[in-house]
N, C-alpha and C positions, 0 to 999 in steps of 0.2 A: 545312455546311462540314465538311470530311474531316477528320481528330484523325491523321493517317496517311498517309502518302507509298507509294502505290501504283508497281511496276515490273512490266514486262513478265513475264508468265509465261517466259520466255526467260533473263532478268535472274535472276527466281529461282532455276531449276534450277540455272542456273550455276554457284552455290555448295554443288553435288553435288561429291563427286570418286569417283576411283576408288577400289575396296574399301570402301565406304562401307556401311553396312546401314542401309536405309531401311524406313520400314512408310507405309502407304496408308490413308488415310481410309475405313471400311468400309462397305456396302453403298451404300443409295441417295445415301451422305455423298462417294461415292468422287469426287474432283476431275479432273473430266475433263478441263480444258485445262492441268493441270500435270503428268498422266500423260502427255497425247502430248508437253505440251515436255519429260521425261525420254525419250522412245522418240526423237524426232528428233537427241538428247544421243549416241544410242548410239558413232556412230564413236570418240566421243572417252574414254568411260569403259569400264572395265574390272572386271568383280569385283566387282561392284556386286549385293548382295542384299537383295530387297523380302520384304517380310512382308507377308499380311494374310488378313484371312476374305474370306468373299462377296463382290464390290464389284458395282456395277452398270453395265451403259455398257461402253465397250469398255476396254478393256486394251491396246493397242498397243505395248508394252514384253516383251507376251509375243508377240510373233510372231518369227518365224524369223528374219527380218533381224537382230533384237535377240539372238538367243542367245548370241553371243558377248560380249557385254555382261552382262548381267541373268540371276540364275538368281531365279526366283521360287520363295520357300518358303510354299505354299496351306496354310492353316490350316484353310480350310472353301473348298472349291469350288465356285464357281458354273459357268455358262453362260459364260461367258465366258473360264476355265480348264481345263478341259477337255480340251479338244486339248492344250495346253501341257503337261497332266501327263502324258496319255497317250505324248507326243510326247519327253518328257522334258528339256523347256526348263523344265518347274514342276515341284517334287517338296512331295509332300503329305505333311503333318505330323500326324496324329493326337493329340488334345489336347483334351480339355474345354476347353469356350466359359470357362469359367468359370476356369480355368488359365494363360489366354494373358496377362492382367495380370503373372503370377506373373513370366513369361520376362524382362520388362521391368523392373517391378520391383524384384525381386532380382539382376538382372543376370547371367541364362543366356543373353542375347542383349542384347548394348550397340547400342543405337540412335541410329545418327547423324544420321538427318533423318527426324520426321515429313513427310507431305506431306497437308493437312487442306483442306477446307472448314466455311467458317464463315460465320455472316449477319455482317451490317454490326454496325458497332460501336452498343449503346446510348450515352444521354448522360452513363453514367459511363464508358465504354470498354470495359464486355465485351461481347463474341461471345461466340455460341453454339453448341457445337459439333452443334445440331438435334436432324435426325434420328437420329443415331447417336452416340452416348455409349462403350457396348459395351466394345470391349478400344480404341478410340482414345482414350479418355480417357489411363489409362496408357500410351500411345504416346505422347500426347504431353508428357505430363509427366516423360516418361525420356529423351526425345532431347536429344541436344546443339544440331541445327538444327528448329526451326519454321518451315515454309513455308506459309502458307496461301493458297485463293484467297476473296476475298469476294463473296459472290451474294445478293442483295437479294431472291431465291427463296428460301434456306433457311430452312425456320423458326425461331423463338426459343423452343426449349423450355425449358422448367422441370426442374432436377435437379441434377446433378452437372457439365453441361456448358459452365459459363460459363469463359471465358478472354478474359484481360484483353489489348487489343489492345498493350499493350507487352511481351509476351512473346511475339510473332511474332519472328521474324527477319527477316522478309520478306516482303510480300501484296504480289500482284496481284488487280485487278480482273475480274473476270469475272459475264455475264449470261445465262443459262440454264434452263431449266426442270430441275428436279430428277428426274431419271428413276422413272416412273413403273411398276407392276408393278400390273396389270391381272388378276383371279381370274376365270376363265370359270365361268357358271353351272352350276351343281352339276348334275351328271347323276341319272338314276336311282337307279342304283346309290350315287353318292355321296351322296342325300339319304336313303337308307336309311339308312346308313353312320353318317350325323351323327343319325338318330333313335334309334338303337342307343346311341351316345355320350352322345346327350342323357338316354336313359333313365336312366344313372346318376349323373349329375349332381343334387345336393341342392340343396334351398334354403341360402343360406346359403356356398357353395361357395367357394375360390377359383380364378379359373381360369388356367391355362398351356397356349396351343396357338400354334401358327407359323400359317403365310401356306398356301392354298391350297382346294381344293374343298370337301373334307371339314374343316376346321376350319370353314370359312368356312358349310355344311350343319348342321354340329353346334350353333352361335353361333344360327344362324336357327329353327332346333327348340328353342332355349331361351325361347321370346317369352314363356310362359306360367310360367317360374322367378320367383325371389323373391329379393332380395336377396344376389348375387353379389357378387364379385368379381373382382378383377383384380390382378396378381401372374406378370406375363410378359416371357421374355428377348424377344419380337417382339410388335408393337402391328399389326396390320391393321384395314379398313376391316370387317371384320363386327364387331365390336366398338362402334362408334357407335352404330348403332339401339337398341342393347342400351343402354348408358348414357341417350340421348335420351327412349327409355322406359321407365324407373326398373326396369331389371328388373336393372342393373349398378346396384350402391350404394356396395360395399367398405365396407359398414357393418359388418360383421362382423371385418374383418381386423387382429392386433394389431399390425402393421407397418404403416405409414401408412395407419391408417386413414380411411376417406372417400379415398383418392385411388388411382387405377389406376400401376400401379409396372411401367415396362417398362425394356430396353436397349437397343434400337433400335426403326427404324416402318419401315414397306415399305409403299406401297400407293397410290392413286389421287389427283392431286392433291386433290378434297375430303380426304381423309386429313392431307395435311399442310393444308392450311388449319384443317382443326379443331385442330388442336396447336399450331396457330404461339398464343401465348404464353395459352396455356391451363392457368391453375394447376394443376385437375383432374389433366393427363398429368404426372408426375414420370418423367424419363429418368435412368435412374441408373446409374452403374458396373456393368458385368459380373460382375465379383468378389465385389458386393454382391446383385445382382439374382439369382444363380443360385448363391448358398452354401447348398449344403443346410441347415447349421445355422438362418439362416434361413428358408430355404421349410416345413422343417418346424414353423417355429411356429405359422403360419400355418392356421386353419381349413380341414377340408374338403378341402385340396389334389387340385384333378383334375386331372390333367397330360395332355392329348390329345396326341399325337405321332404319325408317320408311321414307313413302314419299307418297303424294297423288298421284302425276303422274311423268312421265319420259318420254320426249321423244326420240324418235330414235336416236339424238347423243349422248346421256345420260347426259343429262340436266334433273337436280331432282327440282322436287317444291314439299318444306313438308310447306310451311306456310300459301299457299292461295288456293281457287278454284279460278282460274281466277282472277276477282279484289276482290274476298268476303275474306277479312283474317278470315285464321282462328285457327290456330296458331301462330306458330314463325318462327326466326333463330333459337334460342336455342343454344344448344353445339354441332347438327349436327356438322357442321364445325369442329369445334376445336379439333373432335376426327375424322373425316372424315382424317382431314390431319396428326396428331397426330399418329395413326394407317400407315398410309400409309409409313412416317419416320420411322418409328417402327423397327428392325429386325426384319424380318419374319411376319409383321403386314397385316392384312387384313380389309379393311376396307369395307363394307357389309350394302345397300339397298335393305329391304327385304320390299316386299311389294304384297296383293296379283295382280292374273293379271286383276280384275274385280271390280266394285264399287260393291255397295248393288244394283243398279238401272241396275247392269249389263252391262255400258258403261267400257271401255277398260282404264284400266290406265296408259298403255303403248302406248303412241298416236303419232301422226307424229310431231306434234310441241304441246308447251304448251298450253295452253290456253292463249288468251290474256289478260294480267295482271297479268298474275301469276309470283310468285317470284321465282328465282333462286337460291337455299340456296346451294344445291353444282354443282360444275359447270361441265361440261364435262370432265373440264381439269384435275380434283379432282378426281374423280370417275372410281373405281374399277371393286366393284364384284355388279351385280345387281339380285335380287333373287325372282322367285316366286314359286309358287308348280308346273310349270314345268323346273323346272330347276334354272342353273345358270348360265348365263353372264358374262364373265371376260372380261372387255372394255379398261384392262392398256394397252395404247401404240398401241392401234388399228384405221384406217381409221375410217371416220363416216360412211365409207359404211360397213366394216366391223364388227361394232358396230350396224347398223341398221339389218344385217344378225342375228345378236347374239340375238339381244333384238325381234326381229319377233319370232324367236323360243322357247322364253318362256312369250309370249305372249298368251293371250286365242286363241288357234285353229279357234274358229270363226270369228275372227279380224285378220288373220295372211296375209290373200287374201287382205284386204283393207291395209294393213302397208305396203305389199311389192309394190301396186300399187302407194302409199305417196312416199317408197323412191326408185322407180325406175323416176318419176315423177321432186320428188322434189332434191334429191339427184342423181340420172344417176346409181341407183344402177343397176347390170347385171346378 
């Protein structure tokens, strides 16, 4: 029996108006039939600004018909944004992941309708807001309207994300599979990559890395570690076998310890089955999950992260090619530094040494426009399948020695000619 009077996702948006600032359920949390019922909305509202990071699924509020309606402010950019920003119907915001609560909270941006996904209500009345906790927590506990849909697919995580079904404004029912993000087997090159990574990883460790090849390579080279941990703004599916065969414990960690501590999950539907109400996984606010003051308590901190290019002084850019955004800041940062405070912390951009187009992503200077998300001054260990870099406390000529050498061999003649040139390297 239902504790709750469902309306049309139609019904819901409704209660949008114009000029309104609205934020979106984040990543794989992102509600997809009360996004299209705000884009089919569009003739009638005006001045209407969406917030939010990554979502998954399509966006239809950012297409071109919509522009005059809708200006989306991208926090973190996916696939799905893209075009929008490029196109300049979405303008991106740069902002640690760990930050965006702040906006809300403190009231740099007054929010007038969440728009969330949630599971069905327990027998006391809360939902869960799942897979994604993140910066929606604080979205939704700032807006003036709550609109949720309820999906009998989303899981009931354990954390920070419980909300009590009389603090909707508004649900619709809705049944759908949770969009799924699928890791292609890790190449050559990318299982090098993650054996490089894994080399420095201790027993004992806690670990921080996101969704893709090379995390997903690095996790897999760790089978023969010893009592790990977990302490991560994103939860993926390489992450399970590791827990399954006691080589993840979090026995170590003085922040809940025994349990893995993420802010969102992305990943294969086994991934959300394993979590749906699994003590073990605690989803916890963004805020809290990526405060350095915490991560640095924390043992061992390895923080693995990605980056499109790096040049010679080790200056990393993971958000843009040049001026094209193309993702974010994200919680880089937050665990870049977090990690490094750490005892015994290592903080680790592993990336390989080649695009797909086979241009060098270890280059003499960035591109122009491109952003800085951690800065030379931050920046540790830098990793590709030849090797690894260790840049703490080193000259930039000495730095330009280290990153030449694990550099693709074919580009090693053109970088040392960049910084004997541009730097007076000898």
């Amino acid at each position: 029996m239902k504790i709750y009077s469902p309306v049309s996702p139609e019904e819901a948006v409704s209660n949008i108006k114009s000029n309104d600032n609205i934020f979106i359920h984040s990543a794989a949390a992102s509600p997809q039939v009360l996004g299209k019922a705000l884009a089919d909305r569009h003739h009638s509202l005006k001045n209407v600004t969406i917030y939010q990071i990554h979502t998954e699924g399509k966006a239809p509020y950012a297409d071109e018909e919509c522009k005059d309606s809708f200006l989306i402010k991208s926090l973190f950019t996916g696939a799905n944004m893209r075009e929008a920003v490029e196109a300049g119907r979405a303008e991106f915001v740069p902002i640690f992941l760990s930050d965006i609560p702040y906006l809300f909270r403190r009231k740099k941006v007054l929010l007038d309708v969440a728009l969330l996904q949630v599971s069905p209500p327990d027998k006391a009345g809360f939902c869960s807001l799942g897979v994604s906790v993140d910066t929606s927590l604080a979205a939704a506990e700032c807006a003036t309207l709550r609109i949720a849909e309820i999906n009998p697919n989303m899981p009931r995580t354990h954390g920070d994300g419980n909300i009590h079904i009389s603090k909707f404004h508004c649900v619709t029912d809705v049944n759908y599979p949770i969009p799924t993000h699928i890791v292609s087997e890790p190449t050559e090159v990318e299982m090098k990559i993650g054996q490089h990574v894994a080399s420095l990883v201790e027993n004992g460790a806690t670990l921080q890395m996101g969704i893709g090849a090379i995390p997903n390579a690095a996790l897999f080279a760790m089978k023969n570690h010893k009592e790990l941990g977990i302490h991560t703004e994103m939860f993926s599916d390489g992450i399970i076998p590791l827990i399954e065969s006691g080589v993840i414990t979090n026995q170590h960690k003085t922040k809940h310890k025994g349990y893995v501590v993420t802010g969102f999950m992305m990943g294969s539907s086994n991934l959300y089955a394993y979590v749906n109400d699994n003590p073990l996984i605690r989803v916890l606010d963004i805020m809290y999950v990526n405060d350095t003051a915490v991560i640095r308590q924390l043992p061992k901190v390895t923080a693995i992260n990605s980056a499109i290019e790096v040049d010679l002084t080790g200056q990393v850019c993971a958000d843009s090619i040049g001026t094209r955004i193309y993702s974010g800041v994200g919680g880089q940062m937050d665990f870049i530094r977090g990690a490094a405070l750490s005892e015994g912390g290592k903080p680790i951009i592993a990336l390989p040494s080649l695009t797909i187009r086979g241009i060098s992503r270890i280059t003499p200077m960035l591109k122009p426009g491109a952003g800085v998300v951690t800065t030379r001054a931050h920046v540790q260990y830098i990793v590709t399948e030849y090797g690894i870099a260790y840049l703490f406390g080193k000259s930039i000529q000495d730095r330009a020695r280290a990153l030449i050498q694990i550099a693709h061999p074919s580009f090693r003649e053109e970088l040392e000619k960049a910084a004997r040139e541009i730097w007076h390297l000898k």
